[in-house]
SERO-4910 file (N, C-alpha, C, O; in steps of 0.05 Angstrom, whole numbers):
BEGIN
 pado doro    nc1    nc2    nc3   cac1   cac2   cac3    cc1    cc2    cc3    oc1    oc2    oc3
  Unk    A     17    -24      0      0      0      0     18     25      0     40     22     10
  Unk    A     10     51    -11     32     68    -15     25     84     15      7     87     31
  Unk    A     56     92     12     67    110     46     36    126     47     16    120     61
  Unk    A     38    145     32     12    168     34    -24    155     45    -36    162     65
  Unk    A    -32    134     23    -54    119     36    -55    100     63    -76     94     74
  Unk    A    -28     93     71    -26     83    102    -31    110    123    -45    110    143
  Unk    A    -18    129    112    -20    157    132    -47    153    135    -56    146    157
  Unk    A    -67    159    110   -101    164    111   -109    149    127   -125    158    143
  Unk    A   -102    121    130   -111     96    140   -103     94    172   -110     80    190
  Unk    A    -90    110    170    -76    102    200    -96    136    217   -111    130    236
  Unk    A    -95    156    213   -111    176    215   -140    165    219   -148    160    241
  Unk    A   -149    163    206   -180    146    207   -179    131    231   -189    141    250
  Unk    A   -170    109    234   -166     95    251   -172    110    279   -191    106    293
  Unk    A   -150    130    283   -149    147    307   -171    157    306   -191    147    317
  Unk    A   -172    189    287   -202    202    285   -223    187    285   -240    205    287
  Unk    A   -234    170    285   -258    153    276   -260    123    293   -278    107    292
  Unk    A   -234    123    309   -232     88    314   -247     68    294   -260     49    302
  Unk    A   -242     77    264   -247     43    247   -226     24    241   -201     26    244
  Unk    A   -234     15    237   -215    -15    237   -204    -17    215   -219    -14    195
  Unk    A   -172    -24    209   -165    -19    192   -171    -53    172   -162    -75    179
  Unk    A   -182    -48    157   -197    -71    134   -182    -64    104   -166    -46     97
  Unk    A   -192    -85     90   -175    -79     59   -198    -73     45   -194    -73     20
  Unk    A   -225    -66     53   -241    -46     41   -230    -12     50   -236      6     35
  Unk    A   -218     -8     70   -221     14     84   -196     20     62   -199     41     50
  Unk    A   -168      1     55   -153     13     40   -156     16     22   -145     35     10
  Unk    A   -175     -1      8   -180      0    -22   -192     30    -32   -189     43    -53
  Unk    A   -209     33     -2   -222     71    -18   -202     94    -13   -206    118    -18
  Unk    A   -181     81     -3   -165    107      6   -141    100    -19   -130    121    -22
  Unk    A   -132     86    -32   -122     76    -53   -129     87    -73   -113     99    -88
  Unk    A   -154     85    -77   -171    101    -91   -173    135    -98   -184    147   -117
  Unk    A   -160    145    -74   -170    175    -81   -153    184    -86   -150    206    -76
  Unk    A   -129    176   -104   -111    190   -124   -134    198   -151   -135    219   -164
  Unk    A   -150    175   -155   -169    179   -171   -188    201   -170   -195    215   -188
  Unk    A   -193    201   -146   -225    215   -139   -206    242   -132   -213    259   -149
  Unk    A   -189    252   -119   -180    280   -105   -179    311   -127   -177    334   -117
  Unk    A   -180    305   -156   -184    325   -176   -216    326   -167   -218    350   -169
  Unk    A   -244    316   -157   -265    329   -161   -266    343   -138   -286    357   -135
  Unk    A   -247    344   -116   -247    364    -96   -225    379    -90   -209    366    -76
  Unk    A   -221    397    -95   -202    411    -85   -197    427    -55   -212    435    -38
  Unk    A   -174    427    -57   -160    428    -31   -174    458    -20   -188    459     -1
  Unk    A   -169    475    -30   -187    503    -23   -216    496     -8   -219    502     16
  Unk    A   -234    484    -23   -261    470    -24   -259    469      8   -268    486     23
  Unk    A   -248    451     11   -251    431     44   -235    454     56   -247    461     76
  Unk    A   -210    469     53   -219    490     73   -231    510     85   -227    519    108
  Unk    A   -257    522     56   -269    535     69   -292    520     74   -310    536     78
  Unk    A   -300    495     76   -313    478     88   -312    469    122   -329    461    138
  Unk    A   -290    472    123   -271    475    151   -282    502    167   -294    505    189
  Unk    A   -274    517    149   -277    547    162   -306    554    174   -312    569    192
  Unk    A   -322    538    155   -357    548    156   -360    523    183   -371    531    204
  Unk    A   -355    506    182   -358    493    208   -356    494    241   -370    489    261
  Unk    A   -321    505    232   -313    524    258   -325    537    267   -330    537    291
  Unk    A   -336    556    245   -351    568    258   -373    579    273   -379    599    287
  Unk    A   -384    551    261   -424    542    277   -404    529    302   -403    546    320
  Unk    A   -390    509    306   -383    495    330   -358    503    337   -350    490    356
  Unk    A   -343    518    330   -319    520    340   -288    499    339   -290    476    330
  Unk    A   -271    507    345   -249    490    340   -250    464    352   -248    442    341
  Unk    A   -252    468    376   -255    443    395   -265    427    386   -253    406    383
  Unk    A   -294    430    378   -322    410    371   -319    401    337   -336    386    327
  Unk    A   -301    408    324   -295    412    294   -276    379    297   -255    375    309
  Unk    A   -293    359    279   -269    340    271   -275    335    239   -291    346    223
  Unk    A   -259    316    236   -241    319    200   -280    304    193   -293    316    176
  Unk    A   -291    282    207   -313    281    197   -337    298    190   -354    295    172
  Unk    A   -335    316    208   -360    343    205   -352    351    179   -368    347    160
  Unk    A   -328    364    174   -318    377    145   -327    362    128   -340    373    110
  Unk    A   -325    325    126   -335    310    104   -363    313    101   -374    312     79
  Unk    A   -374    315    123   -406    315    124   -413    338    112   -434    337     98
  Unk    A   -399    363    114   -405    392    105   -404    389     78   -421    402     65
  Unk    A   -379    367     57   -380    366     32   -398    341     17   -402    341     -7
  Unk    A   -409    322     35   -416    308     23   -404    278     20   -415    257     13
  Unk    A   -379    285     30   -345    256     17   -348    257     37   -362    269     53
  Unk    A   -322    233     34   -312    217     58   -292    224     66   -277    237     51
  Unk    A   -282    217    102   -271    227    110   -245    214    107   -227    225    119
  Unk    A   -238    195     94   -215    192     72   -213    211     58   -193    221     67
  Unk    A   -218    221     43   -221    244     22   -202    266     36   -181    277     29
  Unk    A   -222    267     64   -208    298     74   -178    291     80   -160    307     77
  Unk    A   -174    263     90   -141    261    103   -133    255     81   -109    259     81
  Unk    A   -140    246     59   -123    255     38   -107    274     28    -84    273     19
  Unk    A   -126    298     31   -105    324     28    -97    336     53    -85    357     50
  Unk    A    -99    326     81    -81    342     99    -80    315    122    -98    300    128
  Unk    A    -61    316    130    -48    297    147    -48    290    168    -39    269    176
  Unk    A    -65    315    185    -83    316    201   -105    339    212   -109    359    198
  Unk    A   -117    335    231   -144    355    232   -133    374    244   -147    393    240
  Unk    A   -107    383    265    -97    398    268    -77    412    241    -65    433    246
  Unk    A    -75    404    220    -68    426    195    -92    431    179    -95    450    164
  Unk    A   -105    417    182   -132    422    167   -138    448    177   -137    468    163
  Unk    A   -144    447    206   -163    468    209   -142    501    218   -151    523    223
  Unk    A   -111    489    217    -99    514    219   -103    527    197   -104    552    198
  Unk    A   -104    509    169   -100    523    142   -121    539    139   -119    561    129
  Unk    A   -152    524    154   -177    541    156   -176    562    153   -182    575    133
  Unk    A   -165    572    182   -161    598    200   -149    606    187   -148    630    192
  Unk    A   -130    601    163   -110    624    157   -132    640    127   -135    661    115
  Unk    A   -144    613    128   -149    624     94   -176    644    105   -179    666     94
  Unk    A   -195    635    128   -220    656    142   -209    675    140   -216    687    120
  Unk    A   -188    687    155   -173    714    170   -160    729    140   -148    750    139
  Unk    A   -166    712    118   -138    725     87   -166    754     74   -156    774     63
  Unk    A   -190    751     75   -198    773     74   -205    799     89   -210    822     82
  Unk    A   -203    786    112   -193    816    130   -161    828    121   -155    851    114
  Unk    A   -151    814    123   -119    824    115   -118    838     95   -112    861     97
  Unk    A   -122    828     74   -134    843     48   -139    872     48   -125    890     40
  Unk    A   -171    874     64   -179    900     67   -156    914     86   -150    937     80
  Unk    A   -144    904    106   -126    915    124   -102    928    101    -96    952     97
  Unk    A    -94    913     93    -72    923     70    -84    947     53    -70    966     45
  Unk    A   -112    946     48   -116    966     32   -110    997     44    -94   1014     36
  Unk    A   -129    997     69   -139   1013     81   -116   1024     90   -121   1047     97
  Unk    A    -86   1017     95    -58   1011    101    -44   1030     82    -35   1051     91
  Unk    A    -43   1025     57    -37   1028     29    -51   1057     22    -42   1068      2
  Unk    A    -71   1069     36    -82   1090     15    -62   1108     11    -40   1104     21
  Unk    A    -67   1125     -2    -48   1158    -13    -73   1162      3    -96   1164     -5
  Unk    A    -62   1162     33    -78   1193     61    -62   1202     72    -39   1201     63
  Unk    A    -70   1213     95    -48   1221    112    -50   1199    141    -71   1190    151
  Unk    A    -26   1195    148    -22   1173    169    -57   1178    195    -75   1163    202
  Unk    A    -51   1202    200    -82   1200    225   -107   1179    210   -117   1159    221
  Unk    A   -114   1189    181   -136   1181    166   -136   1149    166   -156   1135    166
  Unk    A   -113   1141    166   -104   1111    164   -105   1101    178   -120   1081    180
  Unk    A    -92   1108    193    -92   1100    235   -125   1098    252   -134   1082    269
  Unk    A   -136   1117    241   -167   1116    239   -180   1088    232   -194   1072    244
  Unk    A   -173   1090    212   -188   1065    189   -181   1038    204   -198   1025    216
  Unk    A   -152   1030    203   -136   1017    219   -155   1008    247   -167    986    245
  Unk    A   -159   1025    272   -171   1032    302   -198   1009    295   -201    987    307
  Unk    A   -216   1018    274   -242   1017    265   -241    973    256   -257    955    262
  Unk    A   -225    973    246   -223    948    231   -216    928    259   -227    907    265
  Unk    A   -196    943    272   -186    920    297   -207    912    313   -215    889    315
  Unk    A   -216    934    326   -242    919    346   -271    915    331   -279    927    311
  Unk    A   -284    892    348   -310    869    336   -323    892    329   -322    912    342
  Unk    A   -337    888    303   -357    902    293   -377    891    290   -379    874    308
  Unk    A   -407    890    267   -435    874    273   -431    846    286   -426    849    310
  Unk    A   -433    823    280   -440    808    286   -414    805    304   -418    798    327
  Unk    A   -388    809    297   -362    803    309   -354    771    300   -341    758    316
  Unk    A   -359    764    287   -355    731    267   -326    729    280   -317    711    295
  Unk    A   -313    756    269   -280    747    255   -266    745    300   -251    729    310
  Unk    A   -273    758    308   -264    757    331   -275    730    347   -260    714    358
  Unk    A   -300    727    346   -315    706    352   -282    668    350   -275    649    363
  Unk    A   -275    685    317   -263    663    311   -237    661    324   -225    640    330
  Unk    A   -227    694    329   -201    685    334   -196    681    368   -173    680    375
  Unk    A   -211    680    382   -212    686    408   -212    651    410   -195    639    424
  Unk    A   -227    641    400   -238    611    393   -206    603    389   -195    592    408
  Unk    A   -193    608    369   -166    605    361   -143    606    380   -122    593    378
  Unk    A   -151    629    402   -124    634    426   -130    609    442   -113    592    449
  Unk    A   -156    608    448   -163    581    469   -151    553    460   -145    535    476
  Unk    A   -148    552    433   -146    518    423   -115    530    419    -99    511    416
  Unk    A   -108    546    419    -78    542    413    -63    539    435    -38    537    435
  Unk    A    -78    539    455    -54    531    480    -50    503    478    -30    492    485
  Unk    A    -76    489    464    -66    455    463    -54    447    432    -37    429    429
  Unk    A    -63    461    411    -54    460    394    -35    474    379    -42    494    366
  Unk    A     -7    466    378     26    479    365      9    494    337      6    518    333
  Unk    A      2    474    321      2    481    287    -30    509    294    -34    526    276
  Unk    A    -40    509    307    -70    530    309    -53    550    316    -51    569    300
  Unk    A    -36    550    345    -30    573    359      2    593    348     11    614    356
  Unk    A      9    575    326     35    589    304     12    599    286     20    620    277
  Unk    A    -17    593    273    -24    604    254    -40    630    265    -45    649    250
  Unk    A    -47    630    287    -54    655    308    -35    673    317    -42    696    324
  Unk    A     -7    665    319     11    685    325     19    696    296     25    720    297
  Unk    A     20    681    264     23    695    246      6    715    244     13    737    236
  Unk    A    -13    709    250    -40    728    229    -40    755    251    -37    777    241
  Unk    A    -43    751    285    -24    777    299     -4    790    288      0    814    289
  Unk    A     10    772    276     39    791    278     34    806    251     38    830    248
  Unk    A     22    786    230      5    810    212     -7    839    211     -5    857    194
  Unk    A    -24    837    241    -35    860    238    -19    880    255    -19    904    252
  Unk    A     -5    867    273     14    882    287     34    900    257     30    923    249
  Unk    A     45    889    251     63    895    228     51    917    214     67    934    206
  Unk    A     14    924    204      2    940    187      1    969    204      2    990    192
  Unk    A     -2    968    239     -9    984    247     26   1001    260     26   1023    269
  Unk    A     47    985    257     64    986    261     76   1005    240     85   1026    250
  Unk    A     78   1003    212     73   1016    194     67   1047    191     81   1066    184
  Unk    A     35   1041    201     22   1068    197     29   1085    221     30   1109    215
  Unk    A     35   1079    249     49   1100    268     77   1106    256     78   1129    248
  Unk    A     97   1094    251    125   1095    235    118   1116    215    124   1139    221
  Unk    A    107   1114    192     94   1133    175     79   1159    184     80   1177    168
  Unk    A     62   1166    213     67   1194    220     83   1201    232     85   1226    234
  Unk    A    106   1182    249    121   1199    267    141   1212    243    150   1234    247
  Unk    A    148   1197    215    168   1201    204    159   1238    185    171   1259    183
  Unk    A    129   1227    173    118   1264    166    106   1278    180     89   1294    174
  Unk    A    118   1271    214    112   1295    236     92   1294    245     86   1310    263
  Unk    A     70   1269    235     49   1280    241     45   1275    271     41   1294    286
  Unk    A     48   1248    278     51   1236    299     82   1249    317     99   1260    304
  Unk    A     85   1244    352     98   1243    358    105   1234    378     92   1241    398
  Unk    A    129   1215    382    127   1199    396    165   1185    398    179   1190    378
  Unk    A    177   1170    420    197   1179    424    211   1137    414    233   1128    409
  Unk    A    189   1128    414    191   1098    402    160   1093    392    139   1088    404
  Unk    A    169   1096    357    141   1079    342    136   1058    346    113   1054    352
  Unk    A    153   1039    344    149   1007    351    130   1007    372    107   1000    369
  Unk    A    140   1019    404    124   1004    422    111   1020    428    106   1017    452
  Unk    A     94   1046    415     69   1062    416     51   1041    402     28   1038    411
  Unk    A     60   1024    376     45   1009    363     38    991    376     14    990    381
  Unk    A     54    972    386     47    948    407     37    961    432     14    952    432
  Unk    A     39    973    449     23    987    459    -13    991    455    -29    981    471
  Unk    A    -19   1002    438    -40   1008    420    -53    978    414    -73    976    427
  Unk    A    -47    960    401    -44    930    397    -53    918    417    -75    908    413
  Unk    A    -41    914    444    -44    903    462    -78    909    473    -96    893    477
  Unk    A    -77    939    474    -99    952    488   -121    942    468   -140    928    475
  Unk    A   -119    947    452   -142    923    431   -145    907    423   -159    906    402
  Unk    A   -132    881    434   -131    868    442   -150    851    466   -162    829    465
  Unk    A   -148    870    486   -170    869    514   -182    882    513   -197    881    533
  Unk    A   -188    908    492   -219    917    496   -239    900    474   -263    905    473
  Unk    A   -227    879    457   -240    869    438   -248    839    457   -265    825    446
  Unk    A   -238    832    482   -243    813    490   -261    825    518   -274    808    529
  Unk    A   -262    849    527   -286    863    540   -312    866    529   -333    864    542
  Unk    A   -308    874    498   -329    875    487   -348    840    480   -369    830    486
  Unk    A   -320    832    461   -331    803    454   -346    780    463   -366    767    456
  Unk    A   -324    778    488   -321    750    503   -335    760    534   -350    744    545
  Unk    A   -330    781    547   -350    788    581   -368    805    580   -378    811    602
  Unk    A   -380    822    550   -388    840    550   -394    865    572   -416    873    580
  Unk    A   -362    877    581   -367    895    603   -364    917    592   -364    938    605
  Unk    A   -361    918    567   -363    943    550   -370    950    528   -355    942    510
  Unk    A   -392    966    520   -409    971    495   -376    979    469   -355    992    475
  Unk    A   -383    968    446   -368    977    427   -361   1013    423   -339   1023    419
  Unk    A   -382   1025    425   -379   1050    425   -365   1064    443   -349   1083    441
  Unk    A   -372   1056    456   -345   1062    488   -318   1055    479   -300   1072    475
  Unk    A   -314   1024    473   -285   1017    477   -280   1027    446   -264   1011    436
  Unk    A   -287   1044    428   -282   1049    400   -272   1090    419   -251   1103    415
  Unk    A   -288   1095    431   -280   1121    437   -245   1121    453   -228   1136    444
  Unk    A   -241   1105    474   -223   1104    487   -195   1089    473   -173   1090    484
  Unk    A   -201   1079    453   -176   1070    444   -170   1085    429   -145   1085    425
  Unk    A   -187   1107    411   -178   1134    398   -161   1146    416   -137   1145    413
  Unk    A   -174   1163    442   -171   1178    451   -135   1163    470   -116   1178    474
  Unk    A   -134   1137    478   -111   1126    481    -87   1127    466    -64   1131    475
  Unk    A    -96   1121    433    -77   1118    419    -70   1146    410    -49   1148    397
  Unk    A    -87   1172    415    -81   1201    412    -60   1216    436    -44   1235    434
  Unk    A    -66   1199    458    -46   1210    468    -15   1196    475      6   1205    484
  Unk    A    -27   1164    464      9   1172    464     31   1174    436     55   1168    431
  Unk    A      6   1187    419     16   1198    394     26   1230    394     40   1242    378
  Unk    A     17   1235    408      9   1273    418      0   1284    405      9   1306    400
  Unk    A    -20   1275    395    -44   1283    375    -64   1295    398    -60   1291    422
  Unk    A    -89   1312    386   -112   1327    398   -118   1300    409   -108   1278    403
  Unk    A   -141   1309    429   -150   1273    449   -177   1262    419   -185   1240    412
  Unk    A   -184   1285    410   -217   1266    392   -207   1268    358   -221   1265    338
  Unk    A   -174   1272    359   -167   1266    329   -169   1239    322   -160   1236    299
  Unk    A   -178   1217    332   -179   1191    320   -203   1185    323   -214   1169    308
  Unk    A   -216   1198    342   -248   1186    342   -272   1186    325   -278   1207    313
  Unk    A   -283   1169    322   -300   1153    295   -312   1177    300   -321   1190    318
  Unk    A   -305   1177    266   -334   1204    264   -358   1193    242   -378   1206    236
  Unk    A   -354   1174    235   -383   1154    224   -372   1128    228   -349   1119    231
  Unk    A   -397   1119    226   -404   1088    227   -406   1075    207   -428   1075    197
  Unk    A   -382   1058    191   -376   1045    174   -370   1017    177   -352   1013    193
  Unk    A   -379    996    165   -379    968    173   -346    969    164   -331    983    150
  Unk    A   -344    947    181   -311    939    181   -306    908    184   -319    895    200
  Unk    A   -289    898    169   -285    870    179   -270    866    207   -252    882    211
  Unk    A   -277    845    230   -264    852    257   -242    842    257   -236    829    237
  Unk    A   -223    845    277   -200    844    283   -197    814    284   -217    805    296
  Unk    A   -175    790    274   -163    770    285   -144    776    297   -130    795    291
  Unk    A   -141    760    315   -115    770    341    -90    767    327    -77    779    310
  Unk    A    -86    732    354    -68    722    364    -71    704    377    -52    693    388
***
Protein backbone atom coordinates (compact mmCIF):
# COMPACT_ATOMS: atom_id res chain seq x y z
CA UNK A 1 0.00 0.00 0.00
CA UNK A 2 1.58 3.41 -0.76
CA UNK A 3 3.37 5.52 2.29
CA UNK A 4 0.58 8.38 1.68
CA UNK A 5 -2.72 5.93 1.78
CA UNK A 6 -1.28 4.14 5.11
CA UNK A 7 -1.02 7.83 6.61
CA UNK A 8 -5.03 8.18 5.57
CA UNK A 9 -5.57 4.79 7.02
CA UNK A 10 -3.82 5.10 10.00
CA UNK A 11 -5.54 8.78 10.73
CA UNK A 12 -9.02 7.30 10.35
CA UNK A 13 -8.28 4.76 12.55
CA UNK A 14 -7.44 7.36 15.33
CA UNK A 15 -10.12 10.10 14.25
CA UNK A 16 -12.88 7.64 13.78
CA UNK A 17 -11.61 4.39 15.68
CA UNK A 18 -12.36 2.16 12.36
CA UNK A 19 -10.75 -0.76 11.86
CA UNK A 20 -8.23 -0.93 9.60
CA UNK A 21 -9.86 -3.56 6.71
CA UNK A 22 -8.74 -3.97 2.96
CA UNK A 23 -12.05 -2.32 2.06
CA UNK A 24 -11.05 0.72 4.22
CA UNK A 25 -7.63 0.64 1.99
CA UNK A 26 -8.98 0.00 -1.11
CA UNK A 27 -11.08 3.53 -0.89
CA UNK A 28 -8.25 5.35 0.30
CA UNK A 29 -6.08 3.79 -2.67
CA UNK A 30 -8.54 5.06 -4.55
CA UNK A 31 -8.52 8.77 -4.04
CA UNK A 32 -5.56 9.51 -6.22
CA UNK A 33 -8.43 8.94 -8.57
CA UNK A 34 -11.25 10.75 -6.93
CA UNK A 35 -9.01 14.00 -5.27
CA UNK A 36 -9.21 16.27 -8.78
CA UNK A 37 -13.24 16.44 -8.07
CA UNK A 38 -12.35 18.20 -4.82
CA UNK A 39 -10.11 20.54 -4.27
CA UNK A 40 -8.02 21.39 -1.56
CA UNK A 41 -9.37 25.15 -1.15
CA UNK A 42 -13.03 23.49 -1.21
CA UNK A 43 -12.53 21.54 2.18
CA UNK A 44 -10.94 24.48 3.67
CA UNK A 45 -13.46 26.75 3.45
CA UNK A 46 -15.64 23.90 4.41
CA UNK A 47 -13.56 23.75 7.54
CA UNK A 48 -13.84 27.37 8.08
CA UNK A 49 -17.84 27.39 7.82
CA UNK A 50 -17.89 24.67 10.39
CA UNK A 51 -15.65 26.19 12.89
CA UNK A 52 -17.53 28.41 12.89
CA UNK A 53 -21.22 27.10 13.85
CA UNK A 54 -19.17 24.74 16.51
CA UNK A 55 -15.93 26.02 17.01
CA UNK A 56 -12.46 24.52 16.99
CA UNK A 57 -12.73 22.15 19.75
CA UNK A 58 -16.12 20.50 18.57
CA UNK A 59 -14.76 20.58 14.70
CA UNK A 60 -13.44 16.98 13.53
CA UNK A 61 -12.05 15.97 10.00
CA UNK A 62 -15.65 14.03 9.86
CA UNK A 63 -18.02 17.15 10.24
CA UNK A 64 -15.89 18.87 7.25
CA UNK A 65 -16.77 15.52 5.20
CA UNK A 66 -20.29 15.73 6.20
CA UNK A 67 -20.24 19.58 5.24
CA UNK A 68 -19.00 18.31 1.61
CA UNK A 69 -20.82 15.39 1.16
CA UNK A 70 -17.27 12.78 0.86
CA UNK A 71 -15.62 10.86 2.88
CA UNK A 72 -13.54 11.37 5.51
CA UNK A 73 -10.76 9.60 3.60
CA UNK A 74 -11.06 12.20 1.10
CA UNK A 75 -10.42 14.89 3.72
CA UNK A 76 -7.05 13.06 5.14
CA UNK A 77 -6.14 12.77 1.90
CA UNK A 78 -5.26 16.22 1.42
CA UNK A 79 -4.04 17.12 4.93
CA UNK A 80 -2.39 14.83 7.37
CA UNK A 81 -4.16 15.79 10.03
CA UNK A 82 -7.21 17.73 11.61
CA UNK A 83 -4.87 19.90 13.38
CA UNK A 84 -3.42 21.30 9.77
CA UNK A 85 -6.62 21.10 8.35
CA UNK A 86 -8.13 23.40 10.43
CA UNK A 87 -4.97 25.68 10.97
CA UNK A 88 -4.98 26.13 7.10
CA UNK A 89 -8.83 27.07 7.78
CA UNK A 90 -8.07 29.89 9.99
CA UNK A 91 -5.50 31.22 7.84
CA UNK A 92 -7.46 31.22 4.72
CA UNK A 93 -11.02 32.79 7.11
CA UNK A 94 -8.65 35.69 8.50
CA UNK A 95 -6.91 36.25 4.35
CA UNK A 96 -9.91 38.65 3.72
CA UNK A 97 -9.65 40.78 6.51
CA UNK A 98 -5.93 41.22 5.75
CA UNK A 99 -6.68 42.14 2.38
CA UNK A 100 -8.94 44.98 3.34
CA UNK A 101 -6.31 45.76 6.18
CA UNK A 102 -3.58 46.16 3.51
CA UNK A 103 -5.81 48.31 1.58
CA UNK A 104 -6.95 50.63 4.05
CA UNK A 105 -2.89 50.54 5.07
CA UNK A 106 -1.86 51.41 1.44
CA UNK A 107 -4.11 54.50 0.73
CA UNK A 108 -2.38 57.92 -0.66
CA UNK A 109 -3.91 59.67 3.05
CA UNK A 110 -2.38 61.05 5.59
CA UNK A 111 -1.11 58.65 8.43
CA UNK A 112 -4.12 59.98 11.25
CA UNK A 113 -6.82 59.06 8.31
CA UNK A 114 -5.20 55.56 8.19
CA UNK A 115 -4.60 54.99 11.75
CA UNK A 116 -8.33 55.79 11.93
CA UNK A 117 -9.40 53.23 9.43
CA UNK A 118 -6.78 50.87 10.95
CA UNK A 119 -8.56 51.58 15.12
CA UNK A 120 -12.12 50.86 13.23
CA UNK A 121 -11.15 47.41 11.57
CA UNK A 122 -9.29 45.99 14.83
CA UNK A 123 -12.12 45.96 17.31
CA UNK A 124 -15.52 43.44 16.78
CA UNK A 125 -17.85 45.11 14.66
CA UNK A 126 -21.73 43.72 13.67
CA UNK A 127 -22.02 40.38 14.28
CA UNK A 128 -18.11 40.14 15.44
CA UNK A 129 -17.73 36.56 13.35
CA UNK A 130 -14.02 37.33 12.77
CA UNK A 131 -13.20 37.87 16.55
CA UNK A 132 -15.73 35.32 17.59
CA UNK A 133 -13.13 33.15 15.56
CA UNK A 134 -10.06 34.27 16.72
CA UNK A 135 -10.58 34.32 20.41
CA UNK A 136 -11.89 30.56 19.66
CA UNK A 137 -8.32 30.27 18.07
CA UNK A 138 -6.18 31.68 21.28
CA UNK A 139 -8.17 29.07 23.45
CA UNK A 140 -7.31 25.90 21.13
CA UNK A 141 -3.89 27.10 20.66
CA UNK A 142 -2.70 26.55 23.98
CA UNK A 143 -3.30 22.74 23.13
CA UNK A 144 -2.69 23.02 19.68
CA UNK A 145 1.31 23.96 18.26
CA UNK A 146 0.10 24.07 14.36
CA UNK A 147 -3.50 26.52 15.43
CA UNK A 148 -1.49 28.63 17.96
CA UNK A 149 1.75 29.45 15.22
CA UNK A 150 -1.19 30.18 12.70
CA UNK A 151 -2.71 32.75 15.42
CA UNK A 152 0.56 34.24 16.27
CA UNK A 153 1.13 34.76 12.32
CA UNK A 154 -2.02 36.41 11.46
CA UNK A 155 -1.19 38.87 14.97
CA UNK A 156 1.94 39.53 13.89
CA UNK A 157 0.23 40.49 10.62
CA UNK A 158 -1.74 42.98 11.90
CA UNK A 159 0.69 44.10 14.35
CA UNK A 160 3.13 44.75 11.42
CA UNK A 161 0.10 47.01 9.36
CA UNK A 162 -0.43 49.20 12.34
CA UNK A 163 3.20 49.30 13.04
CA UNK A 164 3.63 50.78 9.70
CA UNK A 165 1.09 53.40 9.87
CA UNK A 166 2.47 55.01 13.40
CA UNK A 167 6.23 54.77 11.76
CA UNK A 168 4.71 56.66 8.74
CA UNK A 169 3.35 59.69 10.99
CA UNK A 170 6.06 59.96 13.33
CA UNK A 171 8.41 60.06 10.21
CA UNK A 172 5.90 63.22 8.28
CA UNK A 173 5.60 64.76 11.79
CA UNK A 174 2.44 64.02 12.06
CA UNK A 175 2.56 61.81 14.95
CA UNK A 176 4.89 62.17 17.89
CA UNK A 177 6.33 59.93 19.82
CA UNK A 178 9.84 58.94 21.20
CA UNK A 179 9.54 54.90 20.10
CA UNK A 180 7.04 53.97 17.09
CA UNK A 181 7.43 50.33 17.53
CA UNK A 182 6.20 50.19 21.12
CA UNK A 183 3.44 53.09 20.79
CA UNK A 184 2.23 50.45 18.17
CA UNK A 185 2.36 47.39 20.37
CA UNK A 186 1.13 49.36 22.93
CA UNK A 187 -1.99 50.40 20.99
CA UNK A 188 -2.22 46.49 19.84
CA UNK A 189 -2.22 45.14 23.11
CA UNK A 190 -4.94 47.60 24.40
CA UNK A 191 -7.12 46.16 21.57
CA UNK A 192 -6.54 43.39 22.11
CA UNK A 193 -8.50 43.45 25.69
CA UNK A 194 -10.95 45.87 24.82
CA UNK A 195 -12.02 43.43 21.91
CA UNK A 196 -12.17 40.65 24.52
CA UNK A 197 -14.28 43.15 26.99
CA UNK A 198 -16.44 43.74 24.34
CA UNK A 199 -16.54 40.16 22.68
CA UNK A 200 -16.04 37.49 25.14
CA UNK A 201 -17.49 39.39 29.03
CA UNK A 202 -19.40 42.02 27.52
CA UNK A 203 -18.35 44.73 30.17
CA UNK A 204 -18.13 47.13 27.49
CA UNK A 205 -20.44 48.56 24.75
CA UNK A 206 -18.41 48.85 21.34
CA UNK A 207 -18.95 52.50 21.24
CA UNK A 208 -17.24 53.09 24.42
CA UNK A 209 -14.24 50.87 23.87
CA UNK A 210 -14.08 52.47 20.02
CA UNK A 211 -14.01 56.03 21.87
CA UNK A 212 -11.13 55.19 24.34
CA UNK A 213 -8.81 53.48 22.21
CA UNK A 214 -8.89 56.71 19.92
CA UNK A 215 -8.55 58.90 22.55
CA UNK A 216 -5.53 56.29 24.03
CA UNK A 217 -3.85 55.90 20.93
CA UNK A 218 -4.04 60.05 20.62
CA UNK A 219 -2.31 60.52 23.41
CA UNK A 220 0.46 58.62 23.20
CA UNK A 221 0.82 59.91 19.68
CA UNK A 222 0.43 63.65 20.92
CA UNK A 223 -2.22 64.17 18.77
CA UNK A 224 -5.62 66.36 19.88
CA UNK A 225 -7.51 63.64 22.45
CA UNK A 226 -10.87 63.31 19.59
CA UNK A 227 -8.35 63.30 16.45
CA UNK A 228 -8.96 59.55 15.98
CA UNK A 229 -12.40 59.28 17.08
CA UNK A 230 -14.98 57.67 14.74
CA UNK A 231 -16.68 60.22 13.22
CA UNK A 232 -19.13 57.69 11.19
CA UNK A 233 -20.18 54.39 11.34
CA UNK A 234 -18.80 52.24 8.70
CA UNK A 235 -18.93 48.41 8.66
CA UNK A 236 -15.54 46.95 9.06
CA UNK A 237 -14.24 43.48 8.95
CA UNK A 238 -13.22 42.60 12.85
CA UNK A 239 -9.98 42.20 14.16
CA UNK A 240 -8.14 38.48 14.25
CA UNK A 241 -5.74 38.50 17.03
CA UNK A 242 -3.40 36.12 18.22
Amino acid sequence: MPERAQRVVERLRIERSVPISGRNITSVVCMGRRRADLRRDEILRAAAAVVGRQGFARTRAADVAAELGVSTALVFYHFDSKERLLSEAFDLAAEEDLERLERAVSRNTDATRRLRAVLRMYLPTGSGIGWTRDIDAWAEGLFSPEIREASRRLDARWRSALERVVVDGVESGEFSCDDPKAAALRIAVMLDGLGVAVQVRGTLGRARSARWIAQYAAQLLGLPADALTPTTTVPQPSRPSP
